[in-house]
LUMTORKOL-286313 format. One record per residue (C-alpha): residue in three letters; x, y, z. Coordinates in steps of 0.001 Angstrom, whole numbers, padded with zeros to 6 digits, always signed. Each point is the difference from the previous one (the first is absolute). Layout:
LUMTORKOL-286313
alaXYZ;...
END
This chain:
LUMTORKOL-286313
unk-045269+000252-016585;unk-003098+001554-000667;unk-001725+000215-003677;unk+000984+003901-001021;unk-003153-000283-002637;unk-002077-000846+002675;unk+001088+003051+001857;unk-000327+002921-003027;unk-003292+001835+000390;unk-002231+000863-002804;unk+000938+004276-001254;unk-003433+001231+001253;unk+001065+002806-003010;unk-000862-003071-002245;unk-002746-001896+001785;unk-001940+003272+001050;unk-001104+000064-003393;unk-002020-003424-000577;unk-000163-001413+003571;unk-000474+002761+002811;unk-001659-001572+002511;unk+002751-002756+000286;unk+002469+003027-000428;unk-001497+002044+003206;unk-000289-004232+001866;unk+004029-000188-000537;unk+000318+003469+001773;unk-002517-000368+002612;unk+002081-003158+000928;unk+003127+001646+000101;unk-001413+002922+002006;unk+001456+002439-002536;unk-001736+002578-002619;unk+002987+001278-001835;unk+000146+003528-002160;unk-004106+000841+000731;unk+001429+003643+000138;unk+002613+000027-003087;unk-002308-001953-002040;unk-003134+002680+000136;unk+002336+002982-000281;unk+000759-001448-002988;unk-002894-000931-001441;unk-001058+003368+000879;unk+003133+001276-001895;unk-001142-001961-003259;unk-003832+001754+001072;unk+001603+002974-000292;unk+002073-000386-003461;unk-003097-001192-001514;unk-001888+002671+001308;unk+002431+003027-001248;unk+003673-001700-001565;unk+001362+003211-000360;unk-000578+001462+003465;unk+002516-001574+002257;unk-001715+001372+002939;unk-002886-001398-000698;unk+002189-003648+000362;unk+000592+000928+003049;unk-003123+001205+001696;unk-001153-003524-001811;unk+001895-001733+002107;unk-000252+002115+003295;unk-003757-000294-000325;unk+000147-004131-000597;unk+001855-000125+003268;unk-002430+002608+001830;unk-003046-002170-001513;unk+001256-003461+001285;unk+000774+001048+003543;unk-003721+001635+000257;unk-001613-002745-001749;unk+002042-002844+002023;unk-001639+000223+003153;unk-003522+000951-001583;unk-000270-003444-001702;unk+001487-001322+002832;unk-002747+001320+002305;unk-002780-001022-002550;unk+001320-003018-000514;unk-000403-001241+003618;unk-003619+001174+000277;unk-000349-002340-003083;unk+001780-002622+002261;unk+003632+000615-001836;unk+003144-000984+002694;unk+002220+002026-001693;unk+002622+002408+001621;unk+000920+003433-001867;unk+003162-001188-000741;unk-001260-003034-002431;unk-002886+002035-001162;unk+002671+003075-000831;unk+001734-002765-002318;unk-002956-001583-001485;unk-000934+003553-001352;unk+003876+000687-001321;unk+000418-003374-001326;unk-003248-000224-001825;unk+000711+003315-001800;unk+002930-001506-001592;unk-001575-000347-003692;unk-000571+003556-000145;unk+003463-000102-000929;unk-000532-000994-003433;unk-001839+003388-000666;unk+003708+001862-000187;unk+000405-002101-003234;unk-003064+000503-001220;unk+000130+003602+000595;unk+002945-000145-002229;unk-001483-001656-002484;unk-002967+002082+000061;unk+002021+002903-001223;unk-000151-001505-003464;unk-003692+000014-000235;unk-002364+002824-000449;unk-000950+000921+003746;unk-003662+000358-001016;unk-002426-002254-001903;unk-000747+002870-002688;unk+003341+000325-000882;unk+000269-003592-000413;unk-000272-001344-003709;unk+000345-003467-001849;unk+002371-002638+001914;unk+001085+003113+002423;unk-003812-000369+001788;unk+000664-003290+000084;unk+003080+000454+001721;unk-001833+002243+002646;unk-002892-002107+000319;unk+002291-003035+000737;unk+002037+002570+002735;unk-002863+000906+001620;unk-001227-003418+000467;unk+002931-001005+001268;unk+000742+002743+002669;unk-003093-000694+001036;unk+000778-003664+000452;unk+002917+001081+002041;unk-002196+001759+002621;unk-002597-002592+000340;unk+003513-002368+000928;unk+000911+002085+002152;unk-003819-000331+001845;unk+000466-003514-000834;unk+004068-000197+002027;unk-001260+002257+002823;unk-003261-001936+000483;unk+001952-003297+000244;unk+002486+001327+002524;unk-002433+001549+002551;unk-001648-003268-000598;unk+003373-001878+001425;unk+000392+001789+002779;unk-003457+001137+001325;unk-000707-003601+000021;unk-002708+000312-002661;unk-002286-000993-003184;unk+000804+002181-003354;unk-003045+001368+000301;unk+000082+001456+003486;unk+003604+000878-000849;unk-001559+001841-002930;unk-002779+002072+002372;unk+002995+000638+002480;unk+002154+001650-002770;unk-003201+001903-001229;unk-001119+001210+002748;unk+003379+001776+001312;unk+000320+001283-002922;unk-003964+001793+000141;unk+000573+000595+003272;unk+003697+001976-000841;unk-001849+001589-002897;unk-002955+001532+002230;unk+002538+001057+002679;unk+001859+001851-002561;unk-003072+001489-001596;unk-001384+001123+003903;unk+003340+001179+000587;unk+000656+002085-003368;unk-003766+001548+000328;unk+000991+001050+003526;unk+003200+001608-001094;unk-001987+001893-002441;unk-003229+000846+002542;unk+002963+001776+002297;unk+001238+001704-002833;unk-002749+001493-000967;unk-000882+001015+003869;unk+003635+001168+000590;unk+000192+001627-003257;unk-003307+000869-001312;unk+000667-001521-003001;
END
């Protein structure tokens, strides 16, 4: 009879958190990246709430636009990745990028919280600014995690160092942020020719 313990998997919901690489290793060997979709949708849901909590719609187009971003970005690191000798397949590099943003989660409670703080430093006074200091530091912590998760990951399954992981992971996203800049300027350049204004 086998040894049930022996047969229980790690929650990668828990282990994502401190150990991501061996995280992404346990689904590389099973040949399965669960929820890569659901999880940036929702992350882009909490994105949204912290962006406007009042504004359902704004939830929403959160989490539409996480789910946009990951299946443009997915093959983009993918295709950097190999000319910086990654083996990944879009697939694995789709989930490395959803499961890395998983501590962005903790911003909807912080977001929360932050509604009991003065939302600017001037209005902050006595043990309130220290309140907001301490917020800010921490949100900010979050974010470099989530470079930190995401890093790890694309390490795991492009076959990488952390630090080549790191330049594959920056340079999508440059490379995403000029494309969107080139694109947005020539939107506006046709405008203006179509339009005159």
């Amino acid at each position: 009879m086998p040894d049930s313990a022996a047969t229980v998997q790690p929650n990668p919901f828990l282990t994502i958190w401190w150990h991501p690489r061996e995280t992404m290793a346990r689904m590389a060997a099973a040949d399965s990246y669960p929820h890569a979709y659901g999880l940036v949708a929702i992350c882009g849901l909490v994105a949204g709430i912290v962006e406007d909590g009042s504004d359902p719609s704004q939830w929403i187009r959160g989490a539409v636009k996480g789910v946009i971003f990951l299946a443009l970005l997915s093959p983009l690191a993918r295709f950097i990745g190999r000319k910086l000798g990654g083996q990944a397949e879009v697939p694995a590099v789709r989930a490395a990028l959803a499961w890395g943003s998983v501590p962005y989660l903790w911003m909807l409670p912080l977001s929360l919280f932050g509604e009991l703080v003065p939302s600017t430093l001037d209005d902050a006074k006595g043990f309130e600014l220290v309140l907001w200091v301490l917020l800010v530091l921490v949100m900010l912590g979050v974010h470099a995690w989530c470079v930190v998760t995401t890093t790890r990951c694309l390490a795991e399954v492009q076959r990488f160092s952390i630090w080549r992981a790191l330049g594959n992971y920056l340079l999508t996203l440059l490379v995403a942020c000029l494309a969107a800049f080139l694109f947005l300027a020539g939107l506006t350049l046709i405008s203006r020719m179509v339009f005159g204004h």
